[in-house]
DOVO-766041 format. One record per residue: x negated, y negated, z of N, C-alpha, C in turn. Coordinates in Angstrom, 3 decimals. Example, Ala and Ser with C-alpha at 12.3 -4.5 7.8 and 13.67 -1.06 7.14 Angstrom:
2
{{-13.190,5.690,7.800},{-12.300,4.500,7.800},{-13.200,3.300,7.800}}
{{-12.850,2.250,7.080},{-13.670,1.060,7.140},{-12.900,-0.030,7.870}}
//
This chain:
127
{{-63.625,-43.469,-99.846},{-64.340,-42.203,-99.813},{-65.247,-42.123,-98.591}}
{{-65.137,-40.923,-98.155},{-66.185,-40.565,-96.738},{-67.479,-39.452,-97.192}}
{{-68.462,-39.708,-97.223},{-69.894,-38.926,-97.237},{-70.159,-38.159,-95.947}}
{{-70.183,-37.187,-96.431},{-70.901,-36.419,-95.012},{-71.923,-35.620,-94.933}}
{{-72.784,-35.505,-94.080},{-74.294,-35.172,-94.767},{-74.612,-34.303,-93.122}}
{{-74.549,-32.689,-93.530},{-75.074,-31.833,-92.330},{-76.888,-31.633,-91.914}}
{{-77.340,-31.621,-90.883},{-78.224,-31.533,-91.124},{-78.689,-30.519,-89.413}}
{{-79.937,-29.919,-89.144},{-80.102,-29.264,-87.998},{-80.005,-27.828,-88.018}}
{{-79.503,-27.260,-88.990},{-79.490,-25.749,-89.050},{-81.119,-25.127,-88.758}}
{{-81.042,-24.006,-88.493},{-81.996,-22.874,-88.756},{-81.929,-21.680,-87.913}}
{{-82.892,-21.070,-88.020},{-82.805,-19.405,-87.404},{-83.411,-19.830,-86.116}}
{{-82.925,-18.564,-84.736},{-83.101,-19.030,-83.672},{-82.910,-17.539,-83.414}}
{{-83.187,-16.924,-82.071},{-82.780,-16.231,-81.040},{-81.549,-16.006,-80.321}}
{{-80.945,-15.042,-80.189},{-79.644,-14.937,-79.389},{-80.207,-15.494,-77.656}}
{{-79.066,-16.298,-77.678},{-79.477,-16.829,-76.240},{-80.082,-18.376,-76.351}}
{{-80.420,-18.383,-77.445},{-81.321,-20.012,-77.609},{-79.701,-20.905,-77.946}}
{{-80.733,-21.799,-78.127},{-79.715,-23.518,-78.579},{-79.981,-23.888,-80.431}}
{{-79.396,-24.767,-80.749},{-79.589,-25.419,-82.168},{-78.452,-26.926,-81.846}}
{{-79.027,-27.534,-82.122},{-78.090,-29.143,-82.062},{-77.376,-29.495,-83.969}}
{{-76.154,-29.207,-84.309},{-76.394,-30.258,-85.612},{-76.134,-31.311,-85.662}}
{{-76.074,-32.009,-86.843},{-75.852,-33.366,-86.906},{-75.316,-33.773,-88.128}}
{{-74.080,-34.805,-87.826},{-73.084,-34.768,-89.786},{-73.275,-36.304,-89.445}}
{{-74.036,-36.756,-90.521},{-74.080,-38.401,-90.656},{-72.818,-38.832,-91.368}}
{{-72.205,-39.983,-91.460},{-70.744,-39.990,-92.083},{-71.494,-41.399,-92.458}}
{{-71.074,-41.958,-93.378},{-71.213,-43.054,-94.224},{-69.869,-43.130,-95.150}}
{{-69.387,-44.521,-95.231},{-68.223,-44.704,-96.372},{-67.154,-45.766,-95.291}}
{{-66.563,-46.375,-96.368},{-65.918,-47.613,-95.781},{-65.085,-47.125,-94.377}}
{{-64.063,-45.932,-94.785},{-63.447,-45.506,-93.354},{-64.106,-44.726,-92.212}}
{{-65.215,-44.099,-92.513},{-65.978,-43.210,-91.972},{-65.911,-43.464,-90.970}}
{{-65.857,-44.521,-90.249},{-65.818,-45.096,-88.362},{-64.558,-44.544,-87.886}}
{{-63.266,-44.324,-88.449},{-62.341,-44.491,-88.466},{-61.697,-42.637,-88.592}}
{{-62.576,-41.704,-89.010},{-62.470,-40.715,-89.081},{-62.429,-39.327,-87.809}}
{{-62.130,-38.398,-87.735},{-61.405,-37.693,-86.809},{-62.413,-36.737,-87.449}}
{{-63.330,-36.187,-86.997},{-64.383,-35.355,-87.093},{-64.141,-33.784,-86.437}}
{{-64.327,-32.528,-87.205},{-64.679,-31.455,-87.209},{-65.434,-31.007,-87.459}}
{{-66.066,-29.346,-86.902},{-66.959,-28.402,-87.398},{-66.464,-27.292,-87.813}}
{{-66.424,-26.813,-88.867},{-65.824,-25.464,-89.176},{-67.849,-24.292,-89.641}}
{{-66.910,-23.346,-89.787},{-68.347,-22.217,-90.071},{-67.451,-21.331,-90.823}}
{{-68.293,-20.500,-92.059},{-68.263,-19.619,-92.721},{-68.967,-18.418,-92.851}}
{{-69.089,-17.356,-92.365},{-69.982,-16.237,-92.564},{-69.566,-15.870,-93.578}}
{{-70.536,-14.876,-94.208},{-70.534,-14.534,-95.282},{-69.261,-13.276,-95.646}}
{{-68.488,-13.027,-96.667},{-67.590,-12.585,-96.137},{-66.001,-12.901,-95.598}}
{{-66.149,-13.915,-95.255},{-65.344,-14.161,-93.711},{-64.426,-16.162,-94.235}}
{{-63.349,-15.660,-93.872},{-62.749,-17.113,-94.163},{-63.304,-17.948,-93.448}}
{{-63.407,-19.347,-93.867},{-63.854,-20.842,-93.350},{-63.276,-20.473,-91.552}}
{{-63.277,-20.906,-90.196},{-62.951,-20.843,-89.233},{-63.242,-22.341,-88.812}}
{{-62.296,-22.919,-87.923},{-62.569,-24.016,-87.382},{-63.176,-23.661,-85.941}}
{{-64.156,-24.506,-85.574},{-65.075,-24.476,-84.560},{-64.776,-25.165,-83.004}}
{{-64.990,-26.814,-83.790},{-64.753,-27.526,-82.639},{-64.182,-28.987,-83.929}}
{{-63.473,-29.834,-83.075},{-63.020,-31.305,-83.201},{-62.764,-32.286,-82.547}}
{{-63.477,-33.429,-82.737},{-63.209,-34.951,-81.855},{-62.770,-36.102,-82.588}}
{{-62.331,-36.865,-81.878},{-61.268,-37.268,-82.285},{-61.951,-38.960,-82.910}}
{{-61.509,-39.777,-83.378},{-62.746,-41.219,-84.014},{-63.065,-41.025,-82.916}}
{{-62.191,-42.371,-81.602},{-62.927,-42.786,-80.706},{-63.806,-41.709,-79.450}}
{{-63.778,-40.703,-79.779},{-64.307,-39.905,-79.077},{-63.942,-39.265,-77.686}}
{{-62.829,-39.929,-77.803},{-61.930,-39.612,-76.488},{-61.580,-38.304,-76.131}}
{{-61.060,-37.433,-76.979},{-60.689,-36.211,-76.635},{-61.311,-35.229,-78.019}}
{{-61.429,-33.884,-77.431},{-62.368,-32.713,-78.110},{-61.570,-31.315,-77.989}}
{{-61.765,-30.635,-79.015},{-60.765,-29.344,-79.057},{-61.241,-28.142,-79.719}}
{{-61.490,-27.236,-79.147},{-62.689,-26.363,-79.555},{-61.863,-24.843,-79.731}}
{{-62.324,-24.262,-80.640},{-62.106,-22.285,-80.565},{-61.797,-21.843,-79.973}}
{{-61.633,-21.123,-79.156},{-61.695,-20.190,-77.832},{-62.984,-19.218,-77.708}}
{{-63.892,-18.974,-79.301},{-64.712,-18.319,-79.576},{-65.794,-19.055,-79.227}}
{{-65.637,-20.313,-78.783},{-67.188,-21.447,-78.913},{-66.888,-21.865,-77.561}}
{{-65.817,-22.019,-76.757},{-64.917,-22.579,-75.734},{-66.188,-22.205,-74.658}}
{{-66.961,-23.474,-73.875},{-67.731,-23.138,-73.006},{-69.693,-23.197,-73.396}}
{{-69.752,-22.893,-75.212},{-70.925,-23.110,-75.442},{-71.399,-23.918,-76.115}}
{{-70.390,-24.431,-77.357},{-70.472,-25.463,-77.626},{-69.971,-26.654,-77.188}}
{{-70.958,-27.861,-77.571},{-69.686,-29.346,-77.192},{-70.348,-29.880,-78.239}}
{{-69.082,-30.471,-78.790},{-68.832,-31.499,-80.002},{-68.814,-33.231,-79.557}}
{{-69.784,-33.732,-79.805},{-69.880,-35.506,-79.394},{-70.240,-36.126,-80.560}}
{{-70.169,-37.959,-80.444},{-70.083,-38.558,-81.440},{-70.685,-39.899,-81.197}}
{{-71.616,-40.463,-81.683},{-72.271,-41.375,-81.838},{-71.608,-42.654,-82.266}}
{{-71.062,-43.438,-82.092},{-70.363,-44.237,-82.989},{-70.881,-44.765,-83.483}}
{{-71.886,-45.638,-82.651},{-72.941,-46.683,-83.531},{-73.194,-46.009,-84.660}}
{{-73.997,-44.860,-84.780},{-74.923,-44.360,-85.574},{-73.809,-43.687,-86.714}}
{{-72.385,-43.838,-86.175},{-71.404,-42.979,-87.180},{-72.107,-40.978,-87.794}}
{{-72.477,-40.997,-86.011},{-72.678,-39.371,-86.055},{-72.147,-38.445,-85.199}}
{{-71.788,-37.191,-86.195},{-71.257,-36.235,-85.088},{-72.264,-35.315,-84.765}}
{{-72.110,-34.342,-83.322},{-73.343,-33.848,-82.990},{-72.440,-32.644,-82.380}}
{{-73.278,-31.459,-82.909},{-72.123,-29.731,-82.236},{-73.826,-29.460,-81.316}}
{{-73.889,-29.338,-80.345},{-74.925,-28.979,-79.378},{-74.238,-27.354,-79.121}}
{{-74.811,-26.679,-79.391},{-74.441,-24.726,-79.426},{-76.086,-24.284,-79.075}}
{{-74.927,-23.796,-77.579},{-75.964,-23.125,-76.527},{-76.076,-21.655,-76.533}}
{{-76.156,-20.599,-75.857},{-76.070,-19.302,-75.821},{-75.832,-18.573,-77.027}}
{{-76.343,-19.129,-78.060},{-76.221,-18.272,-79.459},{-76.110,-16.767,-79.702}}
{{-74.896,-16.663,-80.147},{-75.065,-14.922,-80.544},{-75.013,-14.598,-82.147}}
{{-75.296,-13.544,-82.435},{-75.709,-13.111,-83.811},{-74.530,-13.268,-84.564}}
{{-73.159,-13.184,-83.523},{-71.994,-13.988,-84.315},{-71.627,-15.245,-84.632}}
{{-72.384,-15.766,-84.258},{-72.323,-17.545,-84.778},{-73.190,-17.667,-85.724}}
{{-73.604,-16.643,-86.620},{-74.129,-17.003,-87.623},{-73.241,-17.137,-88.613}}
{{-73.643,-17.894,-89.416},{-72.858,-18.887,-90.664},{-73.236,-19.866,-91.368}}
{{-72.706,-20.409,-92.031},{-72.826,-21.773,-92.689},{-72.239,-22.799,-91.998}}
{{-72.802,-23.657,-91.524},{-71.563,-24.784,-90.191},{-71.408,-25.918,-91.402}}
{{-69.985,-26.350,-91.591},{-69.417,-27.603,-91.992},{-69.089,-28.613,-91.472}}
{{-69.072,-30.042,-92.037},{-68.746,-31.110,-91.039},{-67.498,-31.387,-91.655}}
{{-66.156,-31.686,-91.415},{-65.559,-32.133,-92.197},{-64.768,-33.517,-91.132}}
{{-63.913,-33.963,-91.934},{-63.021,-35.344,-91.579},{-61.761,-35.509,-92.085}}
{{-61.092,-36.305,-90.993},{-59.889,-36.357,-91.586},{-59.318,-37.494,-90.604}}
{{-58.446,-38.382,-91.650},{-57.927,-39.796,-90.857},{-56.756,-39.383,-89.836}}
{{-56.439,-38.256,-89.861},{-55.082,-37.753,-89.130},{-55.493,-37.244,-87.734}}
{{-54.759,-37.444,-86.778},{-54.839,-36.559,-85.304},{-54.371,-35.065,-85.595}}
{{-53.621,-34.436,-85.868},{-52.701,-33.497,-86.124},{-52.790,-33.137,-84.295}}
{{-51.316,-32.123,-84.640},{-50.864,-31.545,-83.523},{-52.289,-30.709,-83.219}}
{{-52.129,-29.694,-81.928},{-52.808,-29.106,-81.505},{-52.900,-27.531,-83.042}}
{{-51.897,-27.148,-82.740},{-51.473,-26.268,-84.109},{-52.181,-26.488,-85.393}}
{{-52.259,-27.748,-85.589},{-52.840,-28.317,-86.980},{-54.168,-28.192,-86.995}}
{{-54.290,-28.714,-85.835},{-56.220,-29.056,-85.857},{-57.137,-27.921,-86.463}}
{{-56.943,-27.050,-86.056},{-57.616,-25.775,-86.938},{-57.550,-25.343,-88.336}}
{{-56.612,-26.197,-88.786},{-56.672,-25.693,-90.156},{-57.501,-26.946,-91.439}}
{{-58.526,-25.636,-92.306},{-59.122,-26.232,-92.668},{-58.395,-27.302,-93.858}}
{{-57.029,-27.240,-94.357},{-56.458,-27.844,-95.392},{-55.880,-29.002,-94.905}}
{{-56.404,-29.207,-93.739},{-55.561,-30.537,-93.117},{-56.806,-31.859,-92.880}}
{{-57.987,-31.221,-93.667},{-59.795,-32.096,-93.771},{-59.984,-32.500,-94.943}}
{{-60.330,-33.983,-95.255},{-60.351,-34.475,-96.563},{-61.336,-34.796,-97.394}}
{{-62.511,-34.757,-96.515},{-63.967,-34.742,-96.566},{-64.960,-33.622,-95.907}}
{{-65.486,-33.165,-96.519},{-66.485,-32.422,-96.767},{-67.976,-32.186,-96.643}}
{{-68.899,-32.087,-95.586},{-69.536,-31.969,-96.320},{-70.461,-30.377,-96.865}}
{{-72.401,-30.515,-97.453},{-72.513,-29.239,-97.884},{-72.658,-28.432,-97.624}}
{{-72.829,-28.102,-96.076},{-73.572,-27.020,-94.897},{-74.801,-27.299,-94.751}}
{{-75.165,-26.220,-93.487},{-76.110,-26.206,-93.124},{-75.700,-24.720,-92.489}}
{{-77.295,-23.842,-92.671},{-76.973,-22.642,-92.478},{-77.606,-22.335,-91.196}}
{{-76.814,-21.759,-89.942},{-77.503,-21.380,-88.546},{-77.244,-19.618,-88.703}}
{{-78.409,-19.184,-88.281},{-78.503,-17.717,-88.278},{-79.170,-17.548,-87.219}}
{{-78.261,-16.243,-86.238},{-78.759,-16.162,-84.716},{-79.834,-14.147,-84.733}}
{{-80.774,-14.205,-84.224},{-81.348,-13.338,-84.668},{-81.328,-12.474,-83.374}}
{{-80.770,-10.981,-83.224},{-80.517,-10.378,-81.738},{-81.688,-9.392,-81.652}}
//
């Protein structure tokens, strides 16, 4: 089993920054292929950004493409979404999720292909 624990949300300004942070704990957790998905209210789950365990390669939206970047701590077994230029559309609920698989490029976005979870954290951009 993999734990994942979001943390870093809050309300901000269009144009500002917010950093989060998904702590992963659990025997494979090192070993895991890390995503961010977001939910507005309304609005199906969307995948954000994803990196890969070793941190080697990153694969992002086209909607985030340029403001966010997705990195990963290994030691600390943390992932980190650094989201710059905030607009009132990146408001949501941001998820961390995981999954032991690479998937194709095709795959990566979909949220049924993540096996861990975790509870959100809510970022709301204020214009």
């Amino acid at each position: 089993q993999v734990q994942l624990v979001e943390s870093g949300g809050g309300l901000v300004q269009a144009g500002g920054s917010l950093r989060l942070s998904c702590a992963a704990s659990g025997r494979t957790s090192s070993r895991q292929n890390m995503a961010w998905f977001r939910q507005a209210p309304g609005k199906e789950r969307e995948f954000v950004a994803r990196i890969t365990w070793s941190g080697g390669s990153t694969y992002y939206a086209d909607s985030v493409k340029g403001r966010f970047t997705i990195s990963r701590d290994t030691a600390k077994n943390t992932v980190y979404l650094q989201m710059n230029s905030l607009k009132p559309e990146d408001t949501a609920v941001y998820y961390c999720a995981a999954s032991p698989n690479l998937w194709t490029i095709a795959s990566i976005p979909s949220r049924y292909n993540y096996n861990y979870w975790g509870q959100g954290t809510q970022v709301t951009v204020s214009s």
